[in-house]
C-alpha positions, 0 to 999 in steps of 0.5 A: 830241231830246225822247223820248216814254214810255209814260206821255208819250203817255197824258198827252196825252189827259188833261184835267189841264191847269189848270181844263180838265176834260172835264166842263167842256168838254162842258158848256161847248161844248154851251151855246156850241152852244145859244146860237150856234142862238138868234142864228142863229135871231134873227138869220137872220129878216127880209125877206132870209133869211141863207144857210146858210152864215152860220147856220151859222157863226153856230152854230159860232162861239161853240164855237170862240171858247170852245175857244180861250179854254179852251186859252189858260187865262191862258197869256201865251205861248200867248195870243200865240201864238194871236194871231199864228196868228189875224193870218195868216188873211185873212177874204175874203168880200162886205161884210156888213151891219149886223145881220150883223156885230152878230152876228158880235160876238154870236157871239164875246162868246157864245163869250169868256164860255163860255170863261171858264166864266161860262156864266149871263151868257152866257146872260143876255147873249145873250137879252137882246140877241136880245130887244132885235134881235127887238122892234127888227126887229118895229117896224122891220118895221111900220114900214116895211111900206107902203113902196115902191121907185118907179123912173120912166123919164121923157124928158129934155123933162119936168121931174122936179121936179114933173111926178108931184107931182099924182098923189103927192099923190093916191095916197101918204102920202109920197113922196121922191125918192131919186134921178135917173140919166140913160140912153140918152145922156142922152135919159132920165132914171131917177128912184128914189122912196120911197113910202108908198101910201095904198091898196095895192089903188090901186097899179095905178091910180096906175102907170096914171096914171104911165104916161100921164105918162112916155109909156108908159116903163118903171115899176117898184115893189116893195119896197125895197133898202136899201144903207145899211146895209152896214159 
């Protein structure tokens, strides 16, 4: 049976443990906890906000990862050990998206290298990816701003192959068929188009077009979902 002492229990709260000073880590978890806010800053803009949950997360991450690292101090066995503690948690939660777990990984490389105490790369590392997703966003953003989300019911004795095409041609830039759904037994067709408007103030002419075409159905368009990107 292990005793505890006076002078035992004393050296429980005490920082002597390798390189693991106070000093240190205060430091350290406070520059985990600045760059965490810059990625959750980064990272939460965009045409869908993050949640706050997620920011949040995105904040805390990079500290955490760093008190691990800074406790295990090239102990094999509690590296192991931490290991095998972080095997039994089962992460449950929706599917994330591309740039969501990008910065996840973001996040944790953050928190390794505040842990190792290399708190300029850190830094470094961390604005300049920030800064590349930032110029990346923005052109993909202005890219894709006149894009549009068209859904076109239609009835099953039209032909969706060329039945718009005349009004596309007069109304967009581009248009793709993205998809064809059938409905209502089969006696309706859901069509889903990406389009570009040559004239966003026209829009409302070219449904009107459409909707002469389709028998008055229902039409829809806005922005764009886009699915593709979910890891």
């Amino acid at each position: 049976m292990t005793t505890f002492t006076a002078s035992t229990i004393g050296d429980l709260f005490t920082f002597s443990t390798g390189s693991l000073t106070l000093t240190a880590l205060l430091i350290c978890t406070g520059c985990a906890l600045v760059l965490g806010a810059i990625i959750a800053f980064v990272f939460g803009q965009g045409e869908k906000k993050n949640s706050k949950g997620f920011s949040l997360t995105l904040i805390l991450l990079p500290a955490i990862v760093q008190m691990v690292i800074m406790l295990v101090n090239g102990d094999v066995g509690t590296g192991v050990a931490v290991m095998g503690a972080f095997g039994l948690v089962r992460f449950r939660s929706a599917p994330g998206s591309a740039k969501e777990i990008c910065a996840i990984f973001l996040a944790m490389a953050a928190g390794l290298a505040c842990g190792t105490q290399h708190l300029a790369v850190a830094f470094i590392f961390t604005v300049l990816i920030c800064a590349v997703s930032f110029i990346i966003s923005a052109v993909s953003k202005s890219t894709a701003s006149g894009e549009k989300s068209l859904k076109i019911v239609i009835p099953e004795s039209l032909d969706y192959g060329n039945v718009f095409n005349d009004i596309f041609k007069r109304y967009t830039e581009s248009c793709e068929l993205e998809e064809v759904k059938t409905t209502n037994m089969g006696s309706l067709y859901k069509l889903s188009y990406t389009v570009v408007l040559k004239d966003a103030a026209k829009e409302k002419a070219m449904i009107d077009e459409l909707r002469e075409r389709n028998g008055n159905l229902e039409i829809s368009c806005g922005r764009p979902v886009n699915d593709k990107e979910r890891l």
